[in-house]
SEMAR-447424 format. One line per field, with one value per residue (C-alpha): residue in one letter; x, y, z. Coordinates in nm, 2 decimals, decimal comma. Layout:
N
type <- c(a/...)
X <- c(X/...)
Y <- c(Y/...)
Z <- c(Z/...)
//
This chain:
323
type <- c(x/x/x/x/x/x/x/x/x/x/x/x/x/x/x/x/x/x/x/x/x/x/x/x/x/x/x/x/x/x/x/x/x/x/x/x/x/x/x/x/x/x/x/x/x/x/x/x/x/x/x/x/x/x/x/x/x/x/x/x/x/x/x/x/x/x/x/x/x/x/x/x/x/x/x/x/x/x/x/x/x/x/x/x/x/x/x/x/x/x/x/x/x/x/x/x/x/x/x/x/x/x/x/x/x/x/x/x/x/x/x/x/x/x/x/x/x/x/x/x/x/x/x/x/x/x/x/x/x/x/x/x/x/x/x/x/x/x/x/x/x/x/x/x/x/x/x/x/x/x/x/x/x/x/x/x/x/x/x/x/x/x/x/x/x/x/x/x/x/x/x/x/x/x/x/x/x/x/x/x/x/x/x/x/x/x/x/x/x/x/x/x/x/x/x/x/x/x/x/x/x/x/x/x/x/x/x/x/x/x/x/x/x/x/x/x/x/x/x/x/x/x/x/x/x/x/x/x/x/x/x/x/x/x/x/x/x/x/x/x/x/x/x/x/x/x/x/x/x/x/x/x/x/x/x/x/x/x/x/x/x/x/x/x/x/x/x/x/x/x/x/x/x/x/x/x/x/x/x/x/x/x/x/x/x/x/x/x/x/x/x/x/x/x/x/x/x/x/x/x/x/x/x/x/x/x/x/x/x/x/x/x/x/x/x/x/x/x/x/x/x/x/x)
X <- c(14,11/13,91/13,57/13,27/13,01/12,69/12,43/12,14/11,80/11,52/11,46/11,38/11,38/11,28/11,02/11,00/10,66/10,57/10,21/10,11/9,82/9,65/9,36/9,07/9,29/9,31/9,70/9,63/9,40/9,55/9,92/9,74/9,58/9,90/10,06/9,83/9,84/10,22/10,27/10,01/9,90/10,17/10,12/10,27/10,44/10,28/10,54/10,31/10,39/10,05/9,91/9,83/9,54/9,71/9,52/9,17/9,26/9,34/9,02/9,02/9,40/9,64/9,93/10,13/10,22/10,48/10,42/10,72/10,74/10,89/11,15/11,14/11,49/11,61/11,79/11,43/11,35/11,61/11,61/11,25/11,28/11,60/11,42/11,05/11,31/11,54/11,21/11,12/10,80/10,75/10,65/10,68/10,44/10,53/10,25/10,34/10,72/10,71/10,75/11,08/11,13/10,86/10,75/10,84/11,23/11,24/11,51/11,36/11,33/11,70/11,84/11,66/11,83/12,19/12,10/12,01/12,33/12,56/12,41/12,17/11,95/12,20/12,02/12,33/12,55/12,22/12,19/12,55/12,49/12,20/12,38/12,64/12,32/12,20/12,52/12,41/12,07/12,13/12,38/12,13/11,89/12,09/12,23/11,87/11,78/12,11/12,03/11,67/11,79/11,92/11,64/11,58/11,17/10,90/10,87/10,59/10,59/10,34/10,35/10,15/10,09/10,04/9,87/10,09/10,03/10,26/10,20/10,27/10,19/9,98/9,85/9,98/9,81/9,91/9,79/9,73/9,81/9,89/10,29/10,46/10,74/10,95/10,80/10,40/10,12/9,83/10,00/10,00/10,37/10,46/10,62/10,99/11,32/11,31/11,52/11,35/11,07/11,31/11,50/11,16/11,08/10,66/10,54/10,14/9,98/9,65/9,31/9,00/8,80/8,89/9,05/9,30/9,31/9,67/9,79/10,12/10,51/10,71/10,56/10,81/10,69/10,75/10,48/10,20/10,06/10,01/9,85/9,53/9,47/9,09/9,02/9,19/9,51/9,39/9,52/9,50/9,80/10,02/10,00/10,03/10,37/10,49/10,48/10,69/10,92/10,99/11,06/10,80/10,69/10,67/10,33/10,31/10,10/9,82/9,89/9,70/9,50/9,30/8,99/9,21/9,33/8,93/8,86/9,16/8,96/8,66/8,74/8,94/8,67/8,46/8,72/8,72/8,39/8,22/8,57/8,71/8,44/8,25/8,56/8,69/8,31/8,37/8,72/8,61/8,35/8,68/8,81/9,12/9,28/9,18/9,32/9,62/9,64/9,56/9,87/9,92/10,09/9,76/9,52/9,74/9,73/9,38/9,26/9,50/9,29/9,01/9,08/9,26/8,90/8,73/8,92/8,85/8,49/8,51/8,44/8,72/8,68/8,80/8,91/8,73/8,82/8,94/8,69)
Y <- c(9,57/9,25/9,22/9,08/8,86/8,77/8,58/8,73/8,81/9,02/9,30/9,65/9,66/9,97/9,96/10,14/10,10/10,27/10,36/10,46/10,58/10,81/11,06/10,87/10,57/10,64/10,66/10,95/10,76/10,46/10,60/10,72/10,42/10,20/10,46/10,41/10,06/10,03/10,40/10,22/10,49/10,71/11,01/10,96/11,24/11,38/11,54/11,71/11,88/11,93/12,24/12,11/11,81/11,57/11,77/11,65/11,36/11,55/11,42/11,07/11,03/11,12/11,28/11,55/11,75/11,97/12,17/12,09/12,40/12,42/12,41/12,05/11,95/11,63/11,83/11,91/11,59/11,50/11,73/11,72/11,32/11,32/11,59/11,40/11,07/11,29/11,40/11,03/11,01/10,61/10,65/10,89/10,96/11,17/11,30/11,32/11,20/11,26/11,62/11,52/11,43/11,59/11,91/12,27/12,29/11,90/11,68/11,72/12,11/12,09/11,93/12,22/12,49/12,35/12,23/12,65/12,75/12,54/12,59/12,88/12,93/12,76/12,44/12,25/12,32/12,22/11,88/11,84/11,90/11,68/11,41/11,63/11,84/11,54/11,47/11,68/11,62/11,24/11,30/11,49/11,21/10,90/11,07/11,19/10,74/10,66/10,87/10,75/10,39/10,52/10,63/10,45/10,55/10,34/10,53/10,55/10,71/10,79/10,86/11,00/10,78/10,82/10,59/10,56/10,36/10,19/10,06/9,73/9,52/9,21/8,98/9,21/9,52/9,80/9,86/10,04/9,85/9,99/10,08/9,73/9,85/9,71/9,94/9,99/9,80/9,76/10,12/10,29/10,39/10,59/10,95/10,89/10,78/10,45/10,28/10,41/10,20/9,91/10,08/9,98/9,73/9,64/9,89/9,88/10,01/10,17/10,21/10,45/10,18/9,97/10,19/10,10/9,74/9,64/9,53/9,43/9,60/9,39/9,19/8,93/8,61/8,69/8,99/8,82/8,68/9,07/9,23/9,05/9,11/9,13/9,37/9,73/9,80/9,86/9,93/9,56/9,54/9,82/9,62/9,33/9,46/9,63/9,29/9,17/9,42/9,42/9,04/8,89/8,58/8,46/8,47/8,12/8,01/7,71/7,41/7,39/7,08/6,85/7,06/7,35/7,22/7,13/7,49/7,62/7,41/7,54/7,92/7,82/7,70/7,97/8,26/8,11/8,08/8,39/8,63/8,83/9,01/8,69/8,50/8,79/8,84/8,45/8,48/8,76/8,49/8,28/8,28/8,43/8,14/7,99/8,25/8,23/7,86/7,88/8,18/8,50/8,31/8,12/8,43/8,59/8,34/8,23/8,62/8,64/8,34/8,54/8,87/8,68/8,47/8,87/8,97/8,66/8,74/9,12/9,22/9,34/9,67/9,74/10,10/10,38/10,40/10,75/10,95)
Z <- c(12,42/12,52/12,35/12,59/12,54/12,72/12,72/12,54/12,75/12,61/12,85/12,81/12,41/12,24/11,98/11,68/11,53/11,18/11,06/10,67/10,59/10,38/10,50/10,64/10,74/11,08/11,17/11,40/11,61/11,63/11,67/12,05/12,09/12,04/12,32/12,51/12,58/12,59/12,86/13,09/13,32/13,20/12,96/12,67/12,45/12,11/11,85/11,61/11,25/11,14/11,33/11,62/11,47/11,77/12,05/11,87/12,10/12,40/12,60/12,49/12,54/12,84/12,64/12,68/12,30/12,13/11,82/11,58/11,32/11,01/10,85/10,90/10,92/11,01/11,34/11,47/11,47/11,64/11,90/11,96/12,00/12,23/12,46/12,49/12,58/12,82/12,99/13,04/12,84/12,78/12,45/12,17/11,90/11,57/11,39/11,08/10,99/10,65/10,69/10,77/10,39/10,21/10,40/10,42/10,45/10,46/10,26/9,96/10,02/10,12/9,80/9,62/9,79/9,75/9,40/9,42/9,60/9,38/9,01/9,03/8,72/8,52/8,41/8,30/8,59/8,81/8,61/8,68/9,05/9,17/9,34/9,50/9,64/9,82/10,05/10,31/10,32/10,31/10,56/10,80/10,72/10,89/11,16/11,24/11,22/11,36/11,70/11,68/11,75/12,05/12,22/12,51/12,48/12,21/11,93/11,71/11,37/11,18/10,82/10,52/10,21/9,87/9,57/9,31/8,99/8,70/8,33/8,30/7,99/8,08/7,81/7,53/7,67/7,86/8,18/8,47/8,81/9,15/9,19/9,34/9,62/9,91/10,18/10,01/9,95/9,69/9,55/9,87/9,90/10,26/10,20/10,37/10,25/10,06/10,33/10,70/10,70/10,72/11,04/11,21/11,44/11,27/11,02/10,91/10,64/10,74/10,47/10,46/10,35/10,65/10,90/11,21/11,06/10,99/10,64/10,73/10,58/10,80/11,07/11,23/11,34/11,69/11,66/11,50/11,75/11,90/11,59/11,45/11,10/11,10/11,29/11,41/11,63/11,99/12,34/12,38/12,09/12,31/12,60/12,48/12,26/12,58/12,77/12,49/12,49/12,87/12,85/12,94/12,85/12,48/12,32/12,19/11,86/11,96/11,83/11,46/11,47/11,17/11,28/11,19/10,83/10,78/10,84/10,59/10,32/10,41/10,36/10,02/9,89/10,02/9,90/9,56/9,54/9,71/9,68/9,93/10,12/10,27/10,31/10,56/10,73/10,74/10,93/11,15/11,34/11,37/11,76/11,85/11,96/11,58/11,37/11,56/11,50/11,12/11,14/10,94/10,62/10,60/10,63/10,32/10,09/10,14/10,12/9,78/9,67/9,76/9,59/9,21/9,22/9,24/8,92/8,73/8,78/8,69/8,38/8,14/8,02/7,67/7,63/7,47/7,10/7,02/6,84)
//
């Protein structure tokens, strides 16, 4: 058997697109609004596991939607997927996947009822039996992503997150910091299997206090350009990701100029001066074609600057002594 190589072209690649987000961070929202943009004048399909929430939408958005039930099986998701993409939907929305791992008969449900079939009440056969009660879960679980990388439709998931915290001992002290992990930021970790969000093209994690605007999971350098940081995801974004995805033409970063480095010591010294809220009111009056320039890496550290120079200034708290 001869093995075939072409030349590589980028046409007609399918997107997987992740969103966290706790409540008030508006994932929902900006899940249709992403669709939006990249179906164009098409309806797009709406997989939703959380009562039917998704049709809040139904006269700002031109979707079409499926109620997925529990149990909430890897399977179903699959199915429900594969029959949007059969139908020819441009773009599929699930609202919420972490059912899928957390909800009513998901994997973590699973694991409990063969933990159940195998050991019963019997707490040292069941301690005996945890990882063997994972296999077909786990199993379920990658077929489910393996058959999702298939579909020839964009898919957008959205997922529910969590703030989680750690103790850590900093300057001889224990403390209290938001949880540090691969696929969460500033403690907001996204309820699905450690290793999904990585499957994903982009993934976003989404705030109350600032919501729709993107704090980045993975963003390639190829996507930057397409998903400002400042300000929230928009039908602009879809579009403008669709384009990409089709083949068109490359979005190229302007050239940074010595105007541009003045400006990047400008806003250092104005994020370690005046911390983090006026050096992003600052950034925001910043043209688009400048904050490209200046580039994502840039934006980061300078807003890191920004945010270390707030917690210098904040007074330390001592705790409580225990009466």
């Amino acid at each position: 058997m001869s093995f075939v190589f072409t030349r590589a072209v980028r046409e007609n690649v399918s997107l997987l697109i992740g969103l966290v987000g706790g409540t008030g961070s508006g994932k929902s929202f900006t899940a249709m609004r992403l669709a939006s943009g990249i179906a164009g004048d098409k309806p797009f399909a709406v997989i939703d596991t959380e009562a039917g929430r998704a049709k809040h939408y139904a006269d700002q958005f031109h979707f079409d939607h499926g109620d997925l039930h529990p149990p909430f099986r890897p399977d179903a998701y699959t199915d429900a997927i594969l029959a949007a993409d059969r139908a020819g939907y441009p773009v599929i929305v699930v609202d919420s996947a972490s059912h899928e791992w957390s909800g009513e008969g998901g994997v973590l449900d699973w694991q409990e009822e063969e933990l159940d079939r195998m050991a019963g009440s019997d707490w040292k056969k069941r301690e005996a039996c945890k990882m063997a009660a994972w296999i077909k879960p786990k199993v379920a679980h990658k077929k489910m992503v393996q058959r999702l990388l298939q579909v020839r439709a964009h898919l957008i998931l959205c997922f529910r997150a969590e703030e989680k915290v750690e103790m850590v001992r900093e300057n001889g002290k224990t403390v209290i910091v938001p949880k540090k992990t691969l696929t969460g930021l500033d403690g907001w970790v996204p309820i699905c299997e450690k290793n999904l969000p990585f499957e994903l093209t982009t993934s976003f994690l989404l705030t109350a206090a600032e919501p729709g605007v993107p704090k980045p999971i993975k963003l390639q350098e190829q996507h930057r350009a397409l998903f400002p940081l400042d300000q929230p995801i928009t039908e602009e974004s879809g579009r403008r990701i669709a384009e990409w995805a089709a083949g068109g033409k490359k979005i190229e970063r302007p050239p940074r100029t010595e105007r541009h480095d003045g400006l990047i010591a400008d806003f250092e010294a104005k994020a370690q001066s005046d911390g983090a809220e006026a050096f992003k009111a600052s950034w925001k009056r910043l043209s688009r074609e400048d904050k490209h320039a200046i580039g994502e890496p840039e934006y980061l550290r300078l807003l890191r600057i920004a945010e270390t120079a707030d917690k210098a200034r904040a007074p330390e708290v001592e705790p409580e002594a225990a009466t």
